[in-house]
C-alpha positions in Angstrom: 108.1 126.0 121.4 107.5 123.6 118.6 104.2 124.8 116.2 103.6 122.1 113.7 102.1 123.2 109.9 100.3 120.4 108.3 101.8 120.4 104.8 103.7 118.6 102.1 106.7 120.4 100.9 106.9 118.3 97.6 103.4 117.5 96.6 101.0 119.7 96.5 96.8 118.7 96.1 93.5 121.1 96.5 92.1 121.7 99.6 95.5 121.9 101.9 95.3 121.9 105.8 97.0 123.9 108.1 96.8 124.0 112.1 99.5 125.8 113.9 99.9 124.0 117.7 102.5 125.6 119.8 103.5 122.8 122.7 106.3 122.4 124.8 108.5 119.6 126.4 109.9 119.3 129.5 113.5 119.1 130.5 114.1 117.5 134.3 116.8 118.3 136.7 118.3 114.9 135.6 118.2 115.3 131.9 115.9 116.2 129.2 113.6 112.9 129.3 110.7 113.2 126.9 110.8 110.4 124.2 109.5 111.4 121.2 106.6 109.1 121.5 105.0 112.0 123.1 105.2 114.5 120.5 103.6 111.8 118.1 100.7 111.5 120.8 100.4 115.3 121.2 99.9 115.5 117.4 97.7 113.2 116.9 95.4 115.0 119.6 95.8 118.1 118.2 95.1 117.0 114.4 92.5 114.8 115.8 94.3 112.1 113.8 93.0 109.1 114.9 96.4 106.6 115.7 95.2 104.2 113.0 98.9 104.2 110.9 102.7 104.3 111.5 104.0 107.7 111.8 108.6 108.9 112.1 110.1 112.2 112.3 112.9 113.3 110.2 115.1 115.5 109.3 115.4 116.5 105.2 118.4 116.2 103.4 119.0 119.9 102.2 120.1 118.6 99.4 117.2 117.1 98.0 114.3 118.4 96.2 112.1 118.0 93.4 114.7 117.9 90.6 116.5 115.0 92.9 113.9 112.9 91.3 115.1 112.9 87.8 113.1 112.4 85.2 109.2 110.2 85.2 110.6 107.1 84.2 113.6 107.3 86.5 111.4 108.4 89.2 109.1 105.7 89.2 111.5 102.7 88.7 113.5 104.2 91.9 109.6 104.1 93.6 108.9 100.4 92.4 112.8 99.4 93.2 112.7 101.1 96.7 109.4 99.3 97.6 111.1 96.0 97.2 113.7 97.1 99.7 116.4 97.9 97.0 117.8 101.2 97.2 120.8 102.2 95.3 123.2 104.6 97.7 123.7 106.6 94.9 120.3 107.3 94.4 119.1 110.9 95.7 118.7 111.0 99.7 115.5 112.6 101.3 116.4 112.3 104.4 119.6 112.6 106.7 118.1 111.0 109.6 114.6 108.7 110.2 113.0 108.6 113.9 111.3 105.2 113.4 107.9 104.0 115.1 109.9 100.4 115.2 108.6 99.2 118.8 105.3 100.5 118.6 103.8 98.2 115.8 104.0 98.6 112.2 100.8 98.8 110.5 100.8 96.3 107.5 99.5 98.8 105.0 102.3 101.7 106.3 104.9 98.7 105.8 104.1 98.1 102.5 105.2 101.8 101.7 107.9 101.8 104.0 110.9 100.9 101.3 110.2 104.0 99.3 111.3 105.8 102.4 114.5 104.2 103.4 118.1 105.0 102.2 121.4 103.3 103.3 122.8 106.7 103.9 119.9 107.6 106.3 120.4 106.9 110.1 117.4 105.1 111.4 116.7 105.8 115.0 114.0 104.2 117.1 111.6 107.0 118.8 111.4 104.8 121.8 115.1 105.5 122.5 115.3 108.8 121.1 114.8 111.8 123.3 113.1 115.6 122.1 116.2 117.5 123.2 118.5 115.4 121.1 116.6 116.2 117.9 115.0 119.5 118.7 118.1 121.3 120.6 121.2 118.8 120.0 123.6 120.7 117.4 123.8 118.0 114.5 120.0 118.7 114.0 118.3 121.6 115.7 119.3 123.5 112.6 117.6 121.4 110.2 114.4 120.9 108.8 112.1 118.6 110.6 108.9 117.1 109.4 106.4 114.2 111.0 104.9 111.8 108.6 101.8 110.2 109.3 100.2 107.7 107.5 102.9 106.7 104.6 100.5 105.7 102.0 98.7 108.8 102.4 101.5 110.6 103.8 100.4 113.6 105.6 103.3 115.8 106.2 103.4 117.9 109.0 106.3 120.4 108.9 107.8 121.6 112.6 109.0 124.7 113.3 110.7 125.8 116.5 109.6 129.6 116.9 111.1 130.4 120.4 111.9 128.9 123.6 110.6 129.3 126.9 109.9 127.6 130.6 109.7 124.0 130.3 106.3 122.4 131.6 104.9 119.0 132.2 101.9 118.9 129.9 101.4 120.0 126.7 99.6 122.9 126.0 97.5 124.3 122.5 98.2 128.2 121.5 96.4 128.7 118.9 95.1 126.5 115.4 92.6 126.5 112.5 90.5 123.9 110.7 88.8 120.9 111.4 90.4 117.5 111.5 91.2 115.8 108.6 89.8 112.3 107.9 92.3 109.3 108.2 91.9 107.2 105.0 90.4 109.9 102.9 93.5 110.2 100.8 94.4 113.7 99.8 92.5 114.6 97.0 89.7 112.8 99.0 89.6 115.1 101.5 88.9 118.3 99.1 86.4 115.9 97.8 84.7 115.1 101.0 84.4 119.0 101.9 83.0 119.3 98.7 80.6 116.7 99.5 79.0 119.1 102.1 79.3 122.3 100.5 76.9 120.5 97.7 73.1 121.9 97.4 72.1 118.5 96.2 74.8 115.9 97.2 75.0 113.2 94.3 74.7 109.5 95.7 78.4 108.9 96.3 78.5 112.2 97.8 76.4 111.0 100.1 77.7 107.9 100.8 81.1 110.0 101.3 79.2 112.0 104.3 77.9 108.6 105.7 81.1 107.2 105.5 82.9 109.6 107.5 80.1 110.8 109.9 79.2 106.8 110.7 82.8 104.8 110.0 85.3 106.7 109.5 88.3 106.1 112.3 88.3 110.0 113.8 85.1 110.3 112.1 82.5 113.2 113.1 79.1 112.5 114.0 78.2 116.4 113.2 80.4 116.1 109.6 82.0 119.0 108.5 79.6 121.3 106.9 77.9 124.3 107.3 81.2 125.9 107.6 82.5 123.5 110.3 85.2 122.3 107.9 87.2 126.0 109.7 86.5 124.9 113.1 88.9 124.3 115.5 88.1 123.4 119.1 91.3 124.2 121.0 89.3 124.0 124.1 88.6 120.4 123.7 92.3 120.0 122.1 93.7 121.2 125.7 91.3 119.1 127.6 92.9 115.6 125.6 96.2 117.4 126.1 96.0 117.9 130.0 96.2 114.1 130.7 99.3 114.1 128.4 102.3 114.7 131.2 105.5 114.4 129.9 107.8 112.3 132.3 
């Protein structure tokens, strides 16, 4: 079982989302062959993410956390120094290993923010060679954290748990989630903004133009928006009906 929880262990911003979706992935007679390309697809689905920007998987450094970072200055010299492609190895390490969208087209504007996640101590794999087994049972990693990055200037951060095991299947399947889709290209403090948007008696102009925005233009957009409450809805139903066509080779 692998329940993702949509959240970013480092930064923190108003209005956090969480969706739990349990799936599973198959393992054949001749091997474990599901590619990790998959699990990218079955999350988007299920966080009716919209495929718009690069996505990887990795695994954190245990290592690292906030006080890694250093100090302000420091901090944002290593962010303007890693965005130019120049990484000291001595420099704190987020992760130990990178599962790279590399054959499936880099988004210009997800490139541009790509440097600030590279190290030269990380292993970058490509997801198109990388099977689930090897990352989710294989003993260098099935112990370690595991997140899945969307979007890297936003950078939604979905962090994936393995709860238990059980019968492998073909197609992924839903269990249980919470919450309504976030928008893609709403930024994260956007998104509280947007909600707010609709929980407003008497929208302001750019409130409104927010709401238009997202019900008219917006990638995963919704035609119904997200309020009068729907802002907590989750249709698993129509989750496992995008799912179902989903098999996993």
């Amino acid at each position: 079982m692998c329940p993702p929880k949509l959240r970013d262990p480092r930064v923190t911003w108003s209005g956090s989302y969480r969706l739990a979706t349990p799936c599973r992935y198959k393992r054949s007679a001749s091997g474990e062959d599901a590619l990790v390309p998959i699990l990218h697809e079955a999350l988007q689905v299920a966080f009716r993410w919209a495929s718009a920007h690069t996505y990887d998987f990795n695994i954190l450094d245990p290592a690292f956390g906030p006080e890694s970072s250093g100090d302000e200055n420091n901090a944002l010299l290593d962010m303007i120094q890693q965005s130019m492609g120049k990484v000291d190895p001595n420099s704190p390490r987020e992760y130990t290993l990178r599962i790279l969208d590399k054959d499936g087209g880099r988004k210009f504007v997800d490139s541009t923010h790509d440097g600030q996640r590279a190290h030269p101590l990380t292993l970058d794999k490509s997801s198109r060679n990388t099977k689930l087994y090897q990352i989710l049972d294989g003993p260098k990693y099935r112990d370690g954290t595991l997140v899945y990055t969307y979007d890297f200037g936003d950078r939604w951060e979905h962090l994936l748990t393995i709860t238990r095991r059980t019968d492998a299947t073909s197609k992924f399947k839903c269990l249980n989630g919470t919450g309504h889709g976030v928008a893609e290209d709403v930024v994260q403090d956007g998104w509280a903004e947007l909600k707010q948007a609709y929980r407003a008696e008497k929208p302001t102009t750019k409130q409104r133009e927010k709401m238009q925005w997202y019900e008219q233009q917006a990638s995963n957009g919704d035609p119904q928006g997200v309020g009068n409450g729907r802002e907590h809805v989750f249709d698993k139903q129509a989750v496992d009906r995008k799912l179902s066509v989903r098999v996993v080779n």
